[in-house]
Backbone as JSON Lines, residues from 0, in Angstrom:
{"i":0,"aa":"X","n":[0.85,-1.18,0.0],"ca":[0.0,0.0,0.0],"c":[0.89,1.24,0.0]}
{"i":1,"aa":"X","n":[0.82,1.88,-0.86],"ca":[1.36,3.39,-1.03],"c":[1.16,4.1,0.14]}
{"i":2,"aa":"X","n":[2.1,5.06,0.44],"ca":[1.53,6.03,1.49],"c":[1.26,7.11,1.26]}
{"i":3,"aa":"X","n":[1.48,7.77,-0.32],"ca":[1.12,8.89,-0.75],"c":[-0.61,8.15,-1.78]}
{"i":4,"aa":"X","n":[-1.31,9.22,-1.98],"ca":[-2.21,9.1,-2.93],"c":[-2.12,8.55,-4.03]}
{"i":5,"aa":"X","n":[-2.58,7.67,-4.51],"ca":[-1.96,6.76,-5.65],"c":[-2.34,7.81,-7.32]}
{"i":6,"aa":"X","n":[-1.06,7.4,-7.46],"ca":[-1.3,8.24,-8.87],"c":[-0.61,9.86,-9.0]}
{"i":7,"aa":"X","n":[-0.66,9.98,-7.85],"ca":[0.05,11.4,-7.64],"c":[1.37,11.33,-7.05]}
{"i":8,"aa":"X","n":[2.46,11.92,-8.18],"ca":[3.54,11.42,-7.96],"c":[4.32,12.84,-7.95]}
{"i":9,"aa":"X","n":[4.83,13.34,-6.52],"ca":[5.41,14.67,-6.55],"c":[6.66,14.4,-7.28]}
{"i":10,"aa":"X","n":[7.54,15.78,-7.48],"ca":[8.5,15.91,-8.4],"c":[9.25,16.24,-7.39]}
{"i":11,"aa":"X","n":[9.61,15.41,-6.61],"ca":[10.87,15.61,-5.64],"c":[12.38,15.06,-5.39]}
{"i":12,"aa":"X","n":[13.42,15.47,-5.01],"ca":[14.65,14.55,-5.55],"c":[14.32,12.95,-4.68]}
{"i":13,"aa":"X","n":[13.56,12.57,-3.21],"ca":[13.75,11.25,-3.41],"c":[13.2,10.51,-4.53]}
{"i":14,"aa":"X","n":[12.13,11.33,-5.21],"ca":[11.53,9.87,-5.92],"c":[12.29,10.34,-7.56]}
{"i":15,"aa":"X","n":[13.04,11.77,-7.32],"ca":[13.79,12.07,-9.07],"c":[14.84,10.41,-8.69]}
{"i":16,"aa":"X","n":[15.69,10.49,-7.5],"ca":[16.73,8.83,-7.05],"c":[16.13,7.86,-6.82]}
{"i":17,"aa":"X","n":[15.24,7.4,-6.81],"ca":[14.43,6.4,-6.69],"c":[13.88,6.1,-8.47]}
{"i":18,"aa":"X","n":[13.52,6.58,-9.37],"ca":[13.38,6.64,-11.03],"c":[13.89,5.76,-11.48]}
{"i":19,"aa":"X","n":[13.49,5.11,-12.32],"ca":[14.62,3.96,-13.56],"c":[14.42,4.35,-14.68]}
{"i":20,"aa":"X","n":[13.74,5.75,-15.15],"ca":[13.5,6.26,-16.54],"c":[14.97,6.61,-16.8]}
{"i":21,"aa":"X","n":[16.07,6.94,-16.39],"ca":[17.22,7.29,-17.01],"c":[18.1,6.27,-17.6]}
{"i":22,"aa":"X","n":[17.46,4.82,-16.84],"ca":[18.31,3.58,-17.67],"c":[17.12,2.95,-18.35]}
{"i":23,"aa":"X","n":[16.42,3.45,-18.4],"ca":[15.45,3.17,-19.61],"c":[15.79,2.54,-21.15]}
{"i":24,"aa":"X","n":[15.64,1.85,-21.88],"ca":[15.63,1.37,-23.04],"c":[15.19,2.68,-23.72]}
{"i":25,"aa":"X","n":[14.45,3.26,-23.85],"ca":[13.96,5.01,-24.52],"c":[14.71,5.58,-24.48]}
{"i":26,"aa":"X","n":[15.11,5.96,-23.49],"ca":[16.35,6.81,-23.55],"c":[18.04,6.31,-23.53]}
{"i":27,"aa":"X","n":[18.31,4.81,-23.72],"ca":[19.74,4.83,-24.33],"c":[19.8,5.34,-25.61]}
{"i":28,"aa":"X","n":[20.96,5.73,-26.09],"ca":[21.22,6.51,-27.29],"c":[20.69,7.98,-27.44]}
{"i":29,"aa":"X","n":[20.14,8.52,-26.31],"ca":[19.88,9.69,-26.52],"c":[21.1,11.02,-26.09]}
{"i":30,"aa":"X","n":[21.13,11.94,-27.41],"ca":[22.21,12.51,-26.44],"c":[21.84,13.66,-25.57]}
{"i":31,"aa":"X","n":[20.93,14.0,-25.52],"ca":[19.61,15.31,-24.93],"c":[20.07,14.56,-23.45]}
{"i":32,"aa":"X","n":[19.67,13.25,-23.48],"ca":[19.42,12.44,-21.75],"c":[20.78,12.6,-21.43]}
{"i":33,"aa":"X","n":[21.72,12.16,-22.37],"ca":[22.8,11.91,-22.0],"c":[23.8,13.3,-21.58]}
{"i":34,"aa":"X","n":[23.32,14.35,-21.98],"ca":[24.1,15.53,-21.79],"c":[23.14,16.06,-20.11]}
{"i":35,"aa":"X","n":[21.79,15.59,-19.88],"ca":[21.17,16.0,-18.78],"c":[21.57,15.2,-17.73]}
{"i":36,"aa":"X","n":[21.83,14.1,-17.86],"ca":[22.37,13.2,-17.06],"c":[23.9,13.63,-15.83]}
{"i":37,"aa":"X","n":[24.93,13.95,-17.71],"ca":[26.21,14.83,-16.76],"c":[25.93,15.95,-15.58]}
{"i":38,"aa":"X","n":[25.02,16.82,-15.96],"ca":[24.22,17.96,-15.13],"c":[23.46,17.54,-13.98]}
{"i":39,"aa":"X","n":[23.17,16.57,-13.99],"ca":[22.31,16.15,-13.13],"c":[22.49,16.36,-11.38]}
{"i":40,"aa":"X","n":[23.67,16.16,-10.88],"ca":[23.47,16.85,-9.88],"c":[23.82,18.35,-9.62]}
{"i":41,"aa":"X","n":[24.33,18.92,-10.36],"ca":[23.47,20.9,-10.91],"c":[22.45,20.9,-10.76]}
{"i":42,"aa":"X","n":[21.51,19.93,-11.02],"ca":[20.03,20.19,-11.26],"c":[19.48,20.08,-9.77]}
{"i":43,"aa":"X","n":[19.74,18.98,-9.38],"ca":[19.28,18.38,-8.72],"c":[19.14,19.33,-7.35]}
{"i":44,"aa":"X","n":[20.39,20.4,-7.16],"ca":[21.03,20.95,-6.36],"c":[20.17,22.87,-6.8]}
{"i":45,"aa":"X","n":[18.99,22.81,-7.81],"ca":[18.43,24.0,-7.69],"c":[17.03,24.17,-6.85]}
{"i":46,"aa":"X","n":[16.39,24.43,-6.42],"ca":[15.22,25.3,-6.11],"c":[14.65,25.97,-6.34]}
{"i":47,"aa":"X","n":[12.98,25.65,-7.41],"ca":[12.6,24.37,-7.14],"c":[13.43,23.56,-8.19]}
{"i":48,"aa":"X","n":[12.94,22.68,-8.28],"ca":[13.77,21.01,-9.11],"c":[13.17,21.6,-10.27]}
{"i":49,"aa":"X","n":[14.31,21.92,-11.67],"ca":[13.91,22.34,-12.9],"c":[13.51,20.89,-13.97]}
{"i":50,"aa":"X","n":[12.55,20.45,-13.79],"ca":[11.87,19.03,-14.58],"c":[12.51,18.93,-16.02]}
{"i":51,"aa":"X","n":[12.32,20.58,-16.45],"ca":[13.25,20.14,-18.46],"c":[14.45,19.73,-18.12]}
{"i":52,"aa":"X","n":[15.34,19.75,-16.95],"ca":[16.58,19.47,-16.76],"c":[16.67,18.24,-16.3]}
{"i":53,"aa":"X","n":[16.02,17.6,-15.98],"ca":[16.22,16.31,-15.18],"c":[15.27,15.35,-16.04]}
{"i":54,"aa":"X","n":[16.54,14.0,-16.5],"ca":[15.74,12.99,-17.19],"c":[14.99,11.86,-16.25]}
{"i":55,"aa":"X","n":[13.82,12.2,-16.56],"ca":[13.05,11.28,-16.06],"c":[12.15,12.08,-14.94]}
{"i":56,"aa":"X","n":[11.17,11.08,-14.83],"ca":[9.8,10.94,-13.6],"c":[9.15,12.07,-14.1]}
{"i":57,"aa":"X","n":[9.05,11.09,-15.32],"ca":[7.55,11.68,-16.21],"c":[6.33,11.62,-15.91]}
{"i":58,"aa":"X","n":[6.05,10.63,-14.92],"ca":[4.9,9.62,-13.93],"c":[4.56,11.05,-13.09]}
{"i":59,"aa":"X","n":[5.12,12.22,-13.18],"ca":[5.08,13.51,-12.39],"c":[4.56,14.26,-13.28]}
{"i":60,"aa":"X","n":[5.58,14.79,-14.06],"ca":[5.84,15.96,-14.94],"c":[4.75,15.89,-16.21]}
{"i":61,"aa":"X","n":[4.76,14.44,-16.54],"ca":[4.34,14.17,-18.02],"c":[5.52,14.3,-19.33]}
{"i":62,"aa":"X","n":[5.67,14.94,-20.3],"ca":[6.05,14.27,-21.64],"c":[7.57,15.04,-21.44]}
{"i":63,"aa":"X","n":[8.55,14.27,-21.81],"ca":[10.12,14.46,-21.65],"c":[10.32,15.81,-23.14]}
{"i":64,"aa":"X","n":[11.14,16.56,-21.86],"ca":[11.97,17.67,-22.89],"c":[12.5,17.25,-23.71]}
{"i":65,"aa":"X","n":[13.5,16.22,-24.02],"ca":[14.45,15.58,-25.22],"c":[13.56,15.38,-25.96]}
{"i":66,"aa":"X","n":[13.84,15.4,-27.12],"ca":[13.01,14.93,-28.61],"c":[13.67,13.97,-29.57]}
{"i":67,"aa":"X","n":[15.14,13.72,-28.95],"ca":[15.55,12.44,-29.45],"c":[15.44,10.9,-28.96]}
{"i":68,"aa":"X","n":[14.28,10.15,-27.68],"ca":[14.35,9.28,-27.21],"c":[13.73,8.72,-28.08]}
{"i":69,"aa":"X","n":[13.27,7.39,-28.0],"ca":[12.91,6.1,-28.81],"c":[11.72,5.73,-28.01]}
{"i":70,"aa":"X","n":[10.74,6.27,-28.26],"ca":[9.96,5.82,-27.47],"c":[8.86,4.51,-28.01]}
{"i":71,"aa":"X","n":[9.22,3.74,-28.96],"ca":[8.95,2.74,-29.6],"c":[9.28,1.26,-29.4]}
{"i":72,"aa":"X","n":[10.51,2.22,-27.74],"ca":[11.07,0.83,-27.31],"c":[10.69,0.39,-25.84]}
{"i":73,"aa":"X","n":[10.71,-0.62,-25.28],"ca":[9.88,-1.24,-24.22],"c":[10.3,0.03,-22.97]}
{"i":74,"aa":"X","n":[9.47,0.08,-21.56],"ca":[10.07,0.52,-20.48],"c":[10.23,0.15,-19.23]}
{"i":75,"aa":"X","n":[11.25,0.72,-18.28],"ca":[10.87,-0.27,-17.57],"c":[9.99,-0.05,-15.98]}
{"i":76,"aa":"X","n":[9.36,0.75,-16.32],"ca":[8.14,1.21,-15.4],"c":[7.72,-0.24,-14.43]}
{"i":77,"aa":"X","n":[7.89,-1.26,-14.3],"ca":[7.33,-1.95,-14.32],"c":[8.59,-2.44,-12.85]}
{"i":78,"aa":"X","n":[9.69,-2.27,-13.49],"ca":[10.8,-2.76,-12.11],"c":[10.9,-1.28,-11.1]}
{"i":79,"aa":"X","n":[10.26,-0.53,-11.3],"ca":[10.66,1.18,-11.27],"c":[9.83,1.23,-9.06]}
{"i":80,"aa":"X","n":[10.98,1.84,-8.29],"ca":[10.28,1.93,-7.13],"c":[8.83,2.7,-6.88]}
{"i":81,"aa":"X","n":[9.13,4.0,-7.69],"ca":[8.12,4.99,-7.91],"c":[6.61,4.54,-8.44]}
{"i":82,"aa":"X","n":[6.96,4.1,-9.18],"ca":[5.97,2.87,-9.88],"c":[5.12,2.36,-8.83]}
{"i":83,"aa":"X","n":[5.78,1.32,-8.18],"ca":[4.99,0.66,-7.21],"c":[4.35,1.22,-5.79]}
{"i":84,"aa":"X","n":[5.42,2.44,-5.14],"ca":[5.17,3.51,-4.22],"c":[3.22,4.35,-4.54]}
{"i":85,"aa":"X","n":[3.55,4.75,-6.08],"ca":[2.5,5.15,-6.32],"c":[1.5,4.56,-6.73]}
{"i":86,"aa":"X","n":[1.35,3.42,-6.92],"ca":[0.37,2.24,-7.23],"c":[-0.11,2.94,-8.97]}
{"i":87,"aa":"X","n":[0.89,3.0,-9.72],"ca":[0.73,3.17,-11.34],"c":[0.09,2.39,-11.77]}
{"i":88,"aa":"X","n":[0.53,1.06,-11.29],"ca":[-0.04,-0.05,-12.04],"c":[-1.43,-0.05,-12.15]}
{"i":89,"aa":"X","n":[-2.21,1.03,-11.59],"ca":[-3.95,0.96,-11.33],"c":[-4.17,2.74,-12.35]}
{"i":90,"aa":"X","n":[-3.26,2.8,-12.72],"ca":[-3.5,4.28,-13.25],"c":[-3.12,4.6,-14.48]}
{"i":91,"aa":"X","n":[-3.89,5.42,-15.26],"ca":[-3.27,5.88,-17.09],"c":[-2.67,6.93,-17.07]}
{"i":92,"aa":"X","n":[-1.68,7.47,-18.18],"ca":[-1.36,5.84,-18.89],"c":[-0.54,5.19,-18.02]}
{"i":93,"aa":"X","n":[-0.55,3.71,-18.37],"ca":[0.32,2.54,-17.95],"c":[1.9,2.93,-18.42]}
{"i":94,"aa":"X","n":[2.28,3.09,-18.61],"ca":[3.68,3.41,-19.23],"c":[4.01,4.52,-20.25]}
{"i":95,"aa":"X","n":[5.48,4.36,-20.68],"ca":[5.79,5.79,-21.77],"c":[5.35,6.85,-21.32]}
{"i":96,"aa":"X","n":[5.71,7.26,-19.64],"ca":[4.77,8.22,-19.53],"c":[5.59,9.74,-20.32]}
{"i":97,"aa":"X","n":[6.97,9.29,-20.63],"ca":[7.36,10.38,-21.24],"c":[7.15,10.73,-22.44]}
{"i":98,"aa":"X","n":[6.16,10.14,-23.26],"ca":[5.26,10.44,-24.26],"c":[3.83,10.81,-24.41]}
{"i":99,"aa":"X","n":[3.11,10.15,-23.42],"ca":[1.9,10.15,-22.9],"c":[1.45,10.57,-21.97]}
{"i":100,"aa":"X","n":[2.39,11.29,-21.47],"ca":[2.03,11.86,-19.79],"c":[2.18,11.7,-18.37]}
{"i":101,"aa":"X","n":[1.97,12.39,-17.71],"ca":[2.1,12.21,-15.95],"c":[1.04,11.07,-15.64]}
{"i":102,"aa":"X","n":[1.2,10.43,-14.62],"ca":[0.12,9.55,-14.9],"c":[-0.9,10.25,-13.7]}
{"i":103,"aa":"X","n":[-2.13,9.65,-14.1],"ca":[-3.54,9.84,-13.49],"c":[-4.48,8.95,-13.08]}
């Protein structure tokens, strides 16, 4: 059982370190992720947390700043802590949320 509201997934750094969207299958080969990635604790380290800067926990934000990911390829939402914290698995969309959205 979640202890936050299921489906509502704040944009905060435990659950930005808790994420598996950055080793995602979508986003290998990207170099957008891959240049946000190096930055990443810059980012991580502003107030509030700048979301176009930080890859991943789309399950928050909704649809990823990069425009070079693959989103045609599997994800892994499914092994993801956040995922299960927020009880996704009962909520749309089911996955890709960095194409399809924050989930609800």
């Amino acid at each position: 059982m979640a202890r936050n509201m299921p489906g509502k997934v704040p944009f905060t750094k435990s659950n930005v370190s808790g994420c598996k969207c950055p080793g995602c299958p979508v986003q290998s080969g990207s170099s957008c992720v891959a240049a946000q990635l190096v930055s990443l604790n810059e980012s991580l380290a502003k107030n509030p947390l700048p979301p176009e800067q930080i890859p991943g926990l789309y399950c928050s934000t909704g649809k990823a700043s990069c425009g070079d990911i693959l989103t045609e390829r599997g994800c892994l939402c499914g092994d993801c802590p956040v995922f299960f914290e927020y009880e996704l698995k009962t909520r749309r969309p089911l996955n890709h949320y960095c194409k399809d959205g924050a989930a609800k």
